[in-house]
Structure formats: C-alpha cells, structure tokens
C-alpha positions as CSV (number, residue, x, y, z in Angstrom):
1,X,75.5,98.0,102.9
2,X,71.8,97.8,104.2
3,X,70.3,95.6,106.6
4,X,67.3,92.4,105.9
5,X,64.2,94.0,106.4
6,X,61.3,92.4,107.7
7,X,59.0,93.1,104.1
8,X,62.9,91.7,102.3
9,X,61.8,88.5,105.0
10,X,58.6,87.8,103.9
11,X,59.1,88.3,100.2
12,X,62.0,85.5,100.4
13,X,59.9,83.4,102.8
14,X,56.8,83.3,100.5
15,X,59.0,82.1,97.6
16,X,61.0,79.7,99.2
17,X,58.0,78.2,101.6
18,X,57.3,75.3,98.9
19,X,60.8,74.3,99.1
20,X,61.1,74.1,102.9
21,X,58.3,73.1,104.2
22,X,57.8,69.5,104.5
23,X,61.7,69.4,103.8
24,X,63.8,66.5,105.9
25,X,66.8,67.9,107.4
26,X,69.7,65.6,105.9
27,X,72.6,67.3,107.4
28,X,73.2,69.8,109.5
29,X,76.9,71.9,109.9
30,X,78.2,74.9,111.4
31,X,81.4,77.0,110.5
32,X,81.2,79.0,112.8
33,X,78.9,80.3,116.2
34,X,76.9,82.9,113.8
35,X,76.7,81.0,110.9
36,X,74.1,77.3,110.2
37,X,73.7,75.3,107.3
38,X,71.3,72.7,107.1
39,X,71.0,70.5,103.8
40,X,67.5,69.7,102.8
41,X,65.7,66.8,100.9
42,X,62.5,67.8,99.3
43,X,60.5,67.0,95.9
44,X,63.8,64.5,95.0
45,X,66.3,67.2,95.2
46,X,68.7,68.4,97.7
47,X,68.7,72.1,99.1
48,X,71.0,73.3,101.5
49,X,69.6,76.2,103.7
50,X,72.0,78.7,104.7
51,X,71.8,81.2,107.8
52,X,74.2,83.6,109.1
53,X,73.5,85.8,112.4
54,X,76.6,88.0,111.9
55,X,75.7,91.2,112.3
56,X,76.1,92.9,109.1
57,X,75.1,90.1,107.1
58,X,72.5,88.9,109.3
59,X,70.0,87.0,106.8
60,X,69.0,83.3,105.2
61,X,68.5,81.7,102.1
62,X,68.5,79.1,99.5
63,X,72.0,78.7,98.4
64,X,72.2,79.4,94.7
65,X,74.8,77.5,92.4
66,X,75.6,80.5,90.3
67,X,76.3,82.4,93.8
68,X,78.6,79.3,94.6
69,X,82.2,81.0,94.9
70,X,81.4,83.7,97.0
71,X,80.0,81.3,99.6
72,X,83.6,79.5,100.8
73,X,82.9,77.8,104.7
74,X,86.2,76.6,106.6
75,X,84.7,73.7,108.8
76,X,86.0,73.1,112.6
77,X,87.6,69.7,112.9
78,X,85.1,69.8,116.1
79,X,81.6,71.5,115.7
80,X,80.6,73.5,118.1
81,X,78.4,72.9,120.9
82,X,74.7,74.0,119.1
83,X,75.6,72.2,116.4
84,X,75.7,68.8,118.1
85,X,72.6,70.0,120.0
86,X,70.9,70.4,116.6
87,X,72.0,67.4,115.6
88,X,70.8,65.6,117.9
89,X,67.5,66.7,118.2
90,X,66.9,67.8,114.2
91,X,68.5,65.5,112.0
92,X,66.2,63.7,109.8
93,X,63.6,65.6,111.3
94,X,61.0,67.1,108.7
95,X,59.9,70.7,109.0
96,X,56.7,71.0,109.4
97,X,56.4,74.6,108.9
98,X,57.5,77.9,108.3
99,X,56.4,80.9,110.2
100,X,57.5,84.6,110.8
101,X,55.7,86.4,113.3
102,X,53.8,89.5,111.9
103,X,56.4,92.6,111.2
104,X,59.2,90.4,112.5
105,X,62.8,89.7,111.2
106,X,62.0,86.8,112.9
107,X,61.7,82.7,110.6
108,X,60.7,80.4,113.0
109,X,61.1,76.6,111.7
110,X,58.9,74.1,113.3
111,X,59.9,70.6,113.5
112,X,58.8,67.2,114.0
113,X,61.7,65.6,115.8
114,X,61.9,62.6,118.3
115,X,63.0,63.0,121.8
116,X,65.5,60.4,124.0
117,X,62.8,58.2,124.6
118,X,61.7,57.8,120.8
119,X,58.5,59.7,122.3
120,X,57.1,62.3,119.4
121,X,58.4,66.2,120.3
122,X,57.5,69.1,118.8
123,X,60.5,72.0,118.3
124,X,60.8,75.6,116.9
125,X,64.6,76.5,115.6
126,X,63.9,80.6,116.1
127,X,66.4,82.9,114.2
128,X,65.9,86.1,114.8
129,X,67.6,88.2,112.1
130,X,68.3,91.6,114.2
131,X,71.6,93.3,113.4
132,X,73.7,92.5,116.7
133,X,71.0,91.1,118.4
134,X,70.7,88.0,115.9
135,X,70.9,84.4,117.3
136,X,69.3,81.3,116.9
137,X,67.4,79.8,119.2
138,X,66.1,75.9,119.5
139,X,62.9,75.9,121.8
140,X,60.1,73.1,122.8
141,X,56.8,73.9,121.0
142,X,54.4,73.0,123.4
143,X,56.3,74.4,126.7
144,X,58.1,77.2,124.9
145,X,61.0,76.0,127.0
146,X,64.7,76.8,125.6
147,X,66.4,73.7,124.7
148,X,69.6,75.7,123.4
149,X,70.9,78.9,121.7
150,X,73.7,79.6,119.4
151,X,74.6,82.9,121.9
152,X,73.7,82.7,125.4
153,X,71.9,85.6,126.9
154,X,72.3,86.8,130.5
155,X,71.5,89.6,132.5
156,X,74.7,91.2,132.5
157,X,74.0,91.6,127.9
158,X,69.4,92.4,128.3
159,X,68.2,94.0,131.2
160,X,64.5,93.0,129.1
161,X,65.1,89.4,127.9
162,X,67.3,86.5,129.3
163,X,67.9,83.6,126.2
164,X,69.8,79.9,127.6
165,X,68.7,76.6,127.9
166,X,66.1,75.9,130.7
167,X,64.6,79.2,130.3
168,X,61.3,80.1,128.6
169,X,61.5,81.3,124.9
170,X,59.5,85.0,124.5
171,X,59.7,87.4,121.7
172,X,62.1,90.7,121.7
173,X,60.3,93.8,122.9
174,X,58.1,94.7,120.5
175,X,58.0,98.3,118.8
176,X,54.5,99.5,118.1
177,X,53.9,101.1,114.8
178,X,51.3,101.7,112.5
179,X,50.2,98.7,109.9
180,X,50.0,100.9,106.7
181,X,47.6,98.1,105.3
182,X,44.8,98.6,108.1
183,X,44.9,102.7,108.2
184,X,42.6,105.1,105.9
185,X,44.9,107.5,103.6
186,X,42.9,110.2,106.0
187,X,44.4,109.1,109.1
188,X,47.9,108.5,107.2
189,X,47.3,112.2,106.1
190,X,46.5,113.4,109.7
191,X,49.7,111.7,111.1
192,X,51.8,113.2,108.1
193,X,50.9,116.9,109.6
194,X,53.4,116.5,112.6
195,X,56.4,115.0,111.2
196,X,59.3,116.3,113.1
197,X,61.9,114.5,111.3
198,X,63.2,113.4,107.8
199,X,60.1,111.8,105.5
200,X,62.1,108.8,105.2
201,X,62.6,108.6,108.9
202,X,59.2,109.2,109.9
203,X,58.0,106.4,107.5
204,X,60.3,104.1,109.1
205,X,59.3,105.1,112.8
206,X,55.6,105.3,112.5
207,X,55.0,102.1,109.9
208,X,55.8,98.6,110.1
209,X,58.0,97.3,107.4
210,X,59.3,100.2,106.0
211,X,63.0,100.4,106.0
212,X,64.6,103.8,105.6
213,X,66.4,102.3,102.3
214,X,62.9,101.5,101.0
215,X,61.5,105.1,102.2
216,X,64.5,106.9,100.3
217,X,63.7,105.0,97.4
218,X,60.2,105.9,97.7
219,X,61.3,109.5,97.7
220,X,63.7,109.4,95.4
221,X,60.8,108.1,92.5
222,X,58.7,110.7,93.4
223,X,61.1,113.4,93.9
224,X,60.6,114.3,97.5
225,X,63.7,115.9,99.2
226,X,65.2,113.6,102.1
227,X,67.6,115.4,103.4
228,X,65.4,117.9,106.0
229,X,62.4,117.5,107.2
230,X,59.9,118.4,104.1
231,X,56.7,116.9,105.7
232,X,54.9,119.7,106.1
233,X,55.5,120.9,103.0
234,X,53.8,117.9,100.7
235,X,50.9,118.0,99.0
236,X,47.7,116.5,99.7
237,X,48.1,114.8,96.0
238,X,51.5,113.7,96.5
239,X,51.0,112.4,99.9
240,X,47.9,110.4,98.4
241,X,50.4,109.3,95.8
242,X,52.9,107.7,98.4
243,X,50.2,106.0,100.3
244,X,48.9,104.5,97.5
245,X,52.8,103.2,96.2
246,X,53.7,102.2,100.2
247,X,50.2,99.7,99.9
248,X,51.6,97.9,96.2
249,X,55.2,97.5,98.2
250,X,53.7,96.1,101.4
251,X,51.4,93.9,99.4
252,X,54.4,92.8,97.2
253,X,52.6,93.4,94.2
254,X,54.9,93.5,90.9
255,X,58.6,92.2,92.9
256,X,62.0,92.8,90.7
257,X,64.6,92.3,92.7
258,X,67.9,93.6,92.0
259,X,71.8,94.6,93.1
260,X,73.5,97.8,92.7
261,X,76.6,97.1,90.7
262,X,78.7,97.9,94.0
263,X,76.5,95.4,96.1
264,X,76.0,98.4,98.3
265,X,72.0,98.0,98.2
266,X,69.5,95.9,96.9
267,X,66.0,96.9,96.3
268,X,62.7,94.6,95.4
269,X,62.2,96.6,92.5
270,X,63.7,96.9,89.3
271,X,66.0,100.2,90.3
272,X,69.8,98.8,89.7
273,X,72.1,96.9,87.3
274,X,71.8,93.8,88.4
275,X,68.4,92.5,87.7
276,X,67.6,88.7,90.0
277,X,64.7,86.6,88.9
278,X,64.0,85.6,92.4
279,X,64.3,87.1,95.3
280,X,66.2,84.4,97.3
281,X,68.8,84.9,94.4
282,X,69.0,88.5,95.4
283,X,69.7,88.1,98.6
284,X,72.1,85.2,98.3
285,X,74.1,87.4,95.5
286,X,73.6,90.4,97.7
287,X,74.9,89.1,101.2
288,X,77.1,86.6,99.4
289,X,79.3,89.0,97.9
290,X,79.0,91.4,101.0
291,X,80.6,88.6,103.0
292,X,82.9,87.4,100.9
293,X,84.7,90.8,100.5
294,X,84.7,91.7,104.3
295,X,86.4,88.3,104.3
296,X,88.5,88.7,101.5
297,X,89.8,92.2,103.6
298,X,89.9,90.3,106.9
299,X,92.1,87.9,105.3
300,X,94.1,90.3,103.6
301,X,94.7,92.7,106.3
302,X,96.1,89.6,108.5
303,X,98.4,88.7,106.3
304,X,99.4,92.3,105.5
305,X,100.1,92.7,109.6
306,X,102.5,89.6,109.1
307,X,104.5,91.1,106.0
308,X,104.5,95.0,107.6
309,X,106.1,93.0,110.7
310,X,109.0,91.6,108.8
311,X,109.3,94.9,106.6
312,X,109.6,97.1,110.1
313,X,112.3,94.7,111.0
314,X,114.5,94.6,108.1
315,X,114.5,98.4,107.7
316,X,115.7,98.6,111.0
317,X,118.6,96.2,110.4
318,X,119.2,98.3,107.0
319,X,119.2,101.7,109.3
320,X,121.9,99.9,111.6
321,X,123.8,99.2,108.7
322,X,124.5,102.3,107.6
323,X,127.9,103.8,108.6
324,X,127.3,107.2,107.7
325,X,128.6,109.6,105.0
326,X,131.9,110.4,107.1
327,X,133.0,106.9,107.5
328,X,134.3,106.5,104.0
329,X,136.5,109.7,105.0
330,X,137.6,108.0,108.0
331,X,138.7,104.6,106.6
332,X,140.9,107.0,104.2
333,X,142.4,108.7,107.0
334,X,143.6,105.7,108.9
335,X,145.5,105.1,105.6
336,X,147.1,108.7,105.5
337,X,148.0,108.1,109.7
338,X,149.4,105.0,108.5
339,X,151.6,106.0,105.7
340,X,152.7,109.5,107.1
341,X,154.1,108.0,110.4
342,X,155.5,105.1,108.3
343,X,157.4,107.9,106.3
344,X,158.5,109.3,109.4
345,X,159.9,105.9,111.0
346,X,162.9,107.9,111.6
347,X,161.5,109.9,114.3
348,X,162.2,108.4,118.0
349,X,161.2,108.9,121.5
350,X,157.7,110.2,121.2
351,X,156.9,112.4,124.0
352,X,153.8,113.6,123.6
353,X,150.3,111.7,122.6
354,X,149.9,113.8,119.5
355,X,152.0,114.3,116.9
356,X,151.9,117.3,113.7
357,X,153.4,116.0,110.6
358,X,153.1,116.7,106.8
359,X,150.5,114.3,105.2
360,X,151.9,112.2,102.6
361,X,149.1,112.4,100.1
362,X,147.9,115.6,100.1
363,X,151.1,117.5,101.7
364,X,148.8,119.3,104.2
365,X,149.7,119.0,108.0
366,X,147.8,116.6,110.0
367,X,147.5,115.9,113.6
368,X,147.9,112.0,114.7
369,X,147.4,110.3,118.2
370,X,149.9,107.7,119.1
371,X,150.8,105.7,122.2
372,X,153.9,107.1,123.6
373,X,155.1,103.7,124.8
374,X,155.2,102.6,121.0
375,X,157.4,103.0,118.4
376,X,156.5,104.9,114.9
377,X,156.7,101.8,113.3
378,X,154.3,100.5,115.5
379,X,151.7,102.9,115.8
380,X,151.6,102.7,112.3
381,X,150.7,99.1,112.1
382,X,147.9,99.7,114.9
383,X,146.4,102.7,112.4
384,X,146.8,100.0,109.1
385,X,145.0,97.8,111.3
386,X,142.4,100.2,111.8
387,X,141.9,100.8,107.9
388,X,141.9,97.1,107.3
389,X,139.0,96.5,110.0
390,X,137.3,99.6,108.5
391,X,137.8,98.3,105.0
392,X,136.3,94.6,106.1
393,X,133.3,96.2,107.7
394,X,132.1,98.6,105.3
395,X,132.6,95.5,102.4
396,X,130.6,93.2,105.1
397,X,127.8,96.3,105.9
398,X,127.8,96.8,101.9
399,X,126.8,93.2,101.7
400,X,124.7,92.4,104.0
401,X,122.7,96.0,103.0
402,X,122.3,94.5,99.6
403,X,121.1,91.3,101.1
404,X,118.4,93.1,103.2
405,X,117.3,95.0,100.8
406,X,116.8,92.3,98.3
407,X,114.5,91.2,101.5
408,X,112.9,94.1,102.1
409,X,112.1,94.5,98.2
410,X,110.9,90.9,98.3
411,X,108.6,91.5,101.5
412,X,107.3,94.6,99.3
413,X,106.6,92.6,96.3
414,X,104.0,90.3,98.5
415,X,102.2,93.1,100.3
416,X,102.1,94.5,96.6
417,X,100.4,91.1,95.7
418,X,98.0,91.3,98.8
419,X,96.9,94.3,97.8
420,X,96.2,93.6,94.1
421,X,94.8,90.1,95.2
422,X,90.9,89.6,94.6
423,X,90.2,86.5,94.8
424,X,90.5,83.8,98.1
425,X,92.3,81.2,96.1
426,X,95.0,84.0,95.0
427,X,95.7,85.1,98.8
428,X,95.7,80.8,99.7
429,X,98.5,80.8,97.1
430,X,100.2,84.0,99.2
431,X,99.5,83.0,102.6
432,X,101.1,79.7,101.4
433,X,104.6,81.7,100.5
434,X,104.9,83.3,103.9
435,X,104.6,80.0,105.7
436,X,107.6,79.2,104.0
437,X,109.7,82.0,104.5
438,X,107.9,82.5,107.8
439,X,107.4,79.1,109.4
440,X,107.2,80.5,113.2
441,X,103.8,82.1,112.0
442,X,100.6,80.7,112.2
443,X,100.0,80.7,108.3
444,X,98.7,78.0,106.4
445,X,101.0,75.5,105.6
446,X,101.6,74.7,101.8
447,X,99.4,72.0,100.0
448,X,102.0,70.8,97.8
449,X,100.1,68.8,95.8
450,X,97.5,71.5,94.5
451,X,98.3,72.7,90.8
452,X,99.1,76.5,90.4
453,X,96.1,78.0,88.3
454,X,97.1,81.3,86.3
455,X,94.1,83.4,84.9
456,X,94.6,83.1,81.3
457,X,92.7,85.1,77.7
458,X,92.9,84.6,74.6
459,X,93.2,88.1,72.4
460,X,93.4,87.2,68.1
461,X,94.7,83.8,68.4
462,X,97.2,84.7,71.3
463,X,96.8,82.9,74.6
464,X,98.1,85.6,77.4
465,X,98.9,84.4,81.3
466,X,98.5,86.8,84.3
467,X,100.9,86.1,87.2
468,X,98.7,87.4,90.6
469,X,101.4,86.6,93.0
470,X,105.2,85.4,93.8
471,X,104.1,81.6,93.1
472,X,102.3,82.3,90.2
473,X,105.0,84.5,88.6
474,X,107.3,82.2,89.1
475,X,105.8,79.4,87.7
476,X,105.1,81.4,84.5
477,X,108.8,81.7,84.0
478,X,110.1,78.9,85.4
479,X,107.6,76.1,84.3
480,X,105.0,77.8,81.5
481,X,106.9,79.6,79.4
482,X,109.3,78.5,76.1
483,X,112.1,80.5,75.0
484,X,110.5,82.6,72.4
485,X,107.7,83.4,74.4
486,X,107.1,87.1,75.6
487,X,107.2,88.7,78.9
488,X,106.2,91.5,80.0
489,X,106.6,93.7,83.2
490,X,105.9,97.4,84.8
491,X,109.3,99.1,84.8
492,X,110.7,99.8,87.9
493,X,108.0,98.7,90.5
494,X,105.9,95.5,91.6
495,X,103.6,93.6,89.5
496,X,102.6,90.8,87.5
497,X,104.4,89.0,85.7
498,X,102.5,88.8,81.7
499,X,103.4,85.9,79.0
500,X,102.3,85.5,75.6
501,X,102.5,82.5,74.5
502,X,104.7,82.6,70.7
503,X,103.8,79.3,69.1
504,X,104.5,80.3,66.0
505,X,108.2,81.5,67.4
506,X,107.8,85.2,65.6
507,X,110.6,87.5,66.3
508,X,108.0,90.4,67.7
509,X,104.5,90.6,68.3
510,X,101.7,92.2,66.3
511,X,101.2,95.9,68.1
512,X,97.9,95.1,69.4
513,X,99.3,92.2,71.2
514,X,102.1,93.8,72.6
515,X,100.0,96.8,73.6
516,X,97.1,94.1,75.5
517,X,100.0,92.4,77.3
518,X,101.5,95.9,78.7
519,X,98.2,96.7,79.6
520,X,97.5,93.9,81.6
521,X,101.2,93.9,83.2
522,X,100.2,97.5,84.3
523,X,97.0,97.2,85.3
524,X,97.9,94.3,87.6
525,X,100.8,96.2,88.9
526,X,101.8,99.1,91.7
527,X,101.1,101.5,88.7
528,X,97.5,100.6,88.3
529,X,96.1,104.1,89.3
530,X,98.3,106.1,87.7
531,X,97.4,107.5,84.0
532,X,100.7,106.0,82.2
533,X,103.1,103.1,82.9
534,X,106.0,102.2,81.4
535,X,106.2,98.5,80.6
536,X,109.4,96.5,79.4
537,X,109.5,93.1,77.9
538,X,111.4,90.6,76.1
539,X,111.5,87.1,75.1
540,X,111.4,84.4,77.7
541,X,115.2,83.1,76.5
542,X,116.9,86.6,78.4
543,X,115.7,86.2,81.8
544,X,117.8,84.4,84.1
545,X,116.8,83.6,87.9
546,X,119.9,84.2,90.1
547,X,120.9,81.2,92.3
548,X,118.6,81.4,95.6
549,X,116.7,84.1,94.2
550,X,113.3,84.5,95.5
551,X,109.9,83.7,93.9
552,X,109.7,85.8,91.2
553,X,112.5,87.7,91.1
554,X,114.6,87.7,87.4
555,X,116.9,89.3,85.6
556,X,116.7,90.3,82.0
557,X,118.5,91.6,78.9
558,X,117.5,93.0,75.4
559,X,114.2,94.7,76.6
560,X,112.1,96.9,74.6
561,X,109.6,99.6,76.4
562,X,106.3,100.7,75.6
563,X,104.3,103.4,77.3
564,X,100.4,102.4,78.0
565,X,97.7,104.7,79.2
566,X,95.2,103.1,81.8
C-alpha cells in the first residue's frame, strides 16, 4: 500500500479540472468524520466527488461506475456536524476553482456561496491529503478565517499549527526541497556527490514530488541497486540518464496509469497488470479496493470476535461435561456394592463402617462402606441409588455433550464461512445469522424481505450453485434444489454446499461435471489450501434435515467420493 503523492495530485487534478470547475454542488453527504461526498452538476451530467481523509487511504476522485461495488457508504441517520456546516454554506454553490498549492497534497476548492444575509461570500473547502494529518477544512477567502473543520486541531495535537473555527487558516510547515524542474543537471550532479543515504531516499528528501515508490521505480528501470547507499558509485552517464527521466515524470509527459494485480501499488506509468485509461480511474480502482478490503477484514474480524466468544463458552460447558474415564468404572461398582451386600442380606449387626466380602461378579474380594445404623438391605438400596443417579447423569452429560457439540460444530461452520467470505453482501447474509441465534448482540438485524443470491456458472450446459454461507446453503437444499439434482460436499470438514442442477434427471453426471462441482465444493471449503480433498455427493432426494437442525446442517445416504487436486 503506498500513499497519494503530490505529482499522483496534480496528474488527477489536471484531468478532472474540466469536470469540476464551474460544477454546482447538488448534494452534499458524509459517512463518516474522514470521509465527504459531494454530487456535482456540470456539462448536463451529474458527478459525484468523493474524498476520504483516513489515513491510509487519504485521497479524492471522480467516482467511477465500473469501480461502483467497492465503494459501499453506510449513511448516519444524523449527519455529522461539518456536514450540516457544509451544507449550509455550499449547497448549490458553484466552484469557482480548483487550486493545489505548488508541491502540495493540498486541493483547495473555491466557492461562490451566499452568506446569512443573502450578501455574496467567497469560501475555500481545503483538504489536505497528508497521511494522519489529513482534514478538511472550510475557510473565508478573503479573511482566511476558519469557518469549520472536519477534525479540530488544538494545542494539546500541533505545537506548529492550531485548525478550529474562529481561527485563521495557514498552510502546514513547509519542507524545503529542491524543484528538479528549475535546477541544471550540473548542480543535480554536484548534490548527487554527498548522498549519505539510499538513492531512492535521497531523491525523495532533496526533490519535490518525488515519492520513494516513484524513486524505486526509477531505479528499478535503470537498474540501480536500492537497497544501500550506491550514490557515490553512479556514473556521470547514468546520473545524466535519471535526471533527464525525473524531468519527463515531473512534466507528466507520456501518463499510463496502472494497478498491480494485488492493488499493493499503482504507478503513472505503464509498469503493472492493470492498465487505467485515466488517471482518476486509477486512483479510484486503486484506493477503492484498498478500502474496501481493510473493511471487508474490519468487518470480518468483528464478527469473528462474536463467534470465538460463543465457541470459548461452549467448550467450556463441553469440558465441564466430561466425567472422566474412571466414572464409567465407578457407576459399575455401585452395582457390584449393591448386589454383593444384597447377596449377603443375611449378615446382621454391622459393627464396623467397612465391610470385606466376595464380589458377586467377578468373585474377587471387595471392600464396601456402609452405615452401621443400617441394615444390609438397606445400604444396598442407598448404593442402587447411587448407580441409578450415576446412570441418569452420565445419559443426561452424554446428551447434553452431543447437543453442545452440534453447537460448537455449528459456531465452527460460521467462522469457517467468515473466513472464506469475500464479498460485503456474503458477510450481511452472516452477520444476519448470528443476530438470530445471538439476539443480545449488536448484529444487524435480518432484512427479511431481501432475496438470497447464490453465485451461480454454467460449465457444458450445466448450471452449478455455490453456497458461501449457512443461509445460502440452506436455501440450496431446502428451496433450489429438485430431487435428482446433485450435491456435492468436502468430506469431513466445513464448506460450501455445491448443486448441479439435473434437468434432464440423469442417473450420474458426465466426469467433467462431477469433477468441476468437487472442485468448487473444495475450493470453497476448510480444505482450500491443502493439495487434495476428498469430496462426497449424491443426489438431492438422500439428504434429510433433522428436525431443529441448524442452517445448513444435513444428513445424507448413498454418497459416492471423488478425490480432486487444487
């Protein structure tokens, strides 16, 4: 993950300037403090604007359709505080402008807005695109006066700038660095002959808009070493070289934006797989997958904390129901006491509280306790008593072990779910379950009338479902599938549940099919990083879903198994 440069800035400002400028702000929301979006009328057509301040994914753009499902906002049912300040002052305003200051990640938007008094007021929205530091800022033009920020500064956060409402509005400190664009290669020569650091580093700390990303790419197309510091030892030629490739970058000459396929970088040339005709479309694709993963994790690890709760607490109530391998030995022995000193009713007067007689089932001698102010006969009953409480518990601990278990393997089953989950709608569709079977959390409750959607392919004229949770797997069976369809499952662990559709009611599958479906039932299964799975499946007509069962969970006869490699 890299950072918005200030040369990324101005490449993205220049191309979507047209589109901006002279723009009337239509509407303006805010999910959350760090993130604005404002939607735009210009040339007959509506844009919406989109700028985040988080940290890690500081940044704006146009949104882009194609880039749609990675951008998902959950509004407040009250906005927050600079929103209603930015309504106020900037809707169906018109920008009249857009400006970054020289070598900044700074966009300042310049508006024409109206003020309480329907008097004419000029306003700057700042945002200020740095890392932690990012905010946005809404500022009076003419008296640099701060009308408002999205994150309050104070004294106790800067010791070097102070940012709320009634103070004035100054730039961060600025860092002074060379402007590669105004220097001779000779001086760029001279300062190369005292680099005391990495090449890329020292690129990135003596020039301005040079990212370190940028200067390792740099090195990496002209084969310089990065790892130690190698300044010394370039050429005159090569250096010459660099200087003359740092000017086409910083000039912008010849732009090709594009994404690595792991959306760990982005570059404005044409270096990785994914090649972007603009490059607002890079960054939107770029930062729009970035933060819709770390949500998709944030997400996923919350719910994972809710399920790992309730798994910690039913294997605790499984480790309190085990009696131990002795206690099956003990329940027998009351019933030896019992029958010995039955066979031995005869005896009277016991005088002492332990008594040696010949044990009626094995013949050996065995020492009992008894109550001296009892008879035989009735110790023995108080020992038959003992077996019979004995008997009822282990039956009761048996049972109720079974019934946590079944728990405990249905708690599994959802983490195994959240873990194979990739997609928000698929961990809506989980978070959904555990609301149900955990109403005292603070999961979202179920939309019941929203339609389960299964992902679906079609491989030689079969149409195969993939089940990505409990929900969805249940509904396969339950609602999707006919008797003579095909499932398909991983043996012996969690997973999706696979269907082939059988509309022409064949008794078995072509191989190819079967071996897709297992496939897919394996790869979307606890097995998925192992070499081999074993997969098992049958027709649709032998499973059975016990009474009370839970989602997902069937029983099945007349399986066959295949082996797949993955």
């Amino acid at each position: 993950m890299i950072n918005f440069d200030s040369l990324t800035l101005t490449a993205l400002l220049n191309e979507i300037k047209p589109v901006v400028e002279n723009a009337r702000v239509q509407k303006i929301r805010q999910p959350n403090r760090q993130e604005l979006i404002l939607t735009l009328r210009s040339n007959s057509k509506n844009n919406t604007l989109f700028i985040s301040t988080k940290p890690s994914f500081a940044h704006l753009c146009l949104l882009e359709e194609k880039n749609k499902k990675y951008r998902l906002f959950d509004f407040p049912t009250s906005p927050p505080m600079f929103c209603m300040l930015l309504r106020k002052y900037l809707e169906n305003s018109k920008i009249e402008k857009v400006v970054q200051p020289p070598h900044e990640r700074i966009v300042e938007f310049y508006f024409t807005a109206y003020g309480e008094l329907g008097e004419t007021i000029k306003l700057v929205l700042a945002v200020e695109l740095m890392g932690k530091h990012s905010n946005m800022i809404l500022y009076n033009a003419d008296t640099k006066i701060i009308v408002g920020c999205a994150h309050n500064v104070g004294e106790e956060k800067s010791k070097t700038r102070e940012l709320a409402g009634g103070l004035n509005y100054v730039y961060p400190p600025k860092t002074y660095k060379k402007d590669i664009l105004e220097i001779s290669f000779e001086e760029f020569f001279a300062l190369s002959r005292s680099i005391k650091t990495t090449f890329p580093n020292w690129l990135n700390e003596t020039f301005y808009d040079i990212s370190i990303p940028m200067a390792k790419e740099l090195c990496k197309a002209n084969n310089i070493p990065v790892a130690d510091d190698f300044g010394f030892a370039l050429s005159q030629e090569l250096l010459k070289k660099v200087f003359e490739e740092l000017k086409e970058k910083l000039l912008l000459n010849n732009i090709k934006p594009s994404v690595s396929n792991d959306f760990e970088e982005f570059s404005l040339n044409d270096i990785y797989e994914n090649k972007c005709e603009k490059v607002n479309f890079m960054v939107d694709l770029y930062f729009g997958k970035n933060s819709f993963n770390e949500m998709l994790e944030r997400k996923r690890k919350s719910l994972k904390s809710l399920v790992d709760r309730e798994i910690k607490k039913v294997k605790r109530l499984i480790k309190k129901l085990s009696l131990g391998d002795d206690f099956e030995e003990k329940i027998l022995l009351y019933k030896q006491m019992a029958d010995t000193l039955m066979a031995n009713i005869h005896l009277k007067n016991l005088l002492k509280n332990k008594v040696e007689l010949n044990n009626v089932h094995t013949g050996e001698s065995i020492v009992i306790e008894v109550d001296t102010a009892l008879s035989i006969n009735d110790n023995a009953q108080n020992y038959y008593k003992l077996y019979s409480k004995a008997k009822k518990t282990k039956i009761s601990n048996e049972e109720l072990y079974e019934k946590y278990k079944e728990k405990e393997n249905y708690f599994l089953s959802i983490n195994s779910a959240l873990d194979l989950a990739q997609d928000v709608e698929i961990l809506s569709e989980i978070e959904e379950e555990i609301s149900l079977i955990l109403p005292k959390q603070k999961a979202k409750p179920p939309e019941k009338s929203k339609k389960v959607v299964i992902e679906s392919l079609e491989e030689k004229g079969y149409e195969i479902f993939i089940g990505k949770n409990n929900k969805q797997n249940d509904y396969i069976v339950s609602k999707l599938a006919s008797p003579e369809d095909f499932w398909f499952h991983v043996h012996g662990d969690f997973g999706s549940h696979v269907l082939v559709k059988n509309k022409k009611k064949e008794d078995m599958l072509p191989d190819k099919i079967i071996l897709k479906a297992a496939t897919l039932a394996a790869k979307y299964s606890e097995k998925k990083n192992d070499t081999k799975a074993d997969v098992i499946y049958t027709k649709r007509k032998y499973l059975r879903k016990p009474p009370a069962a839970n989602l997902g969970y069937v029983t099945y006869k007349n399986e066959k198994e295949i082996t797949v490699e993955l």
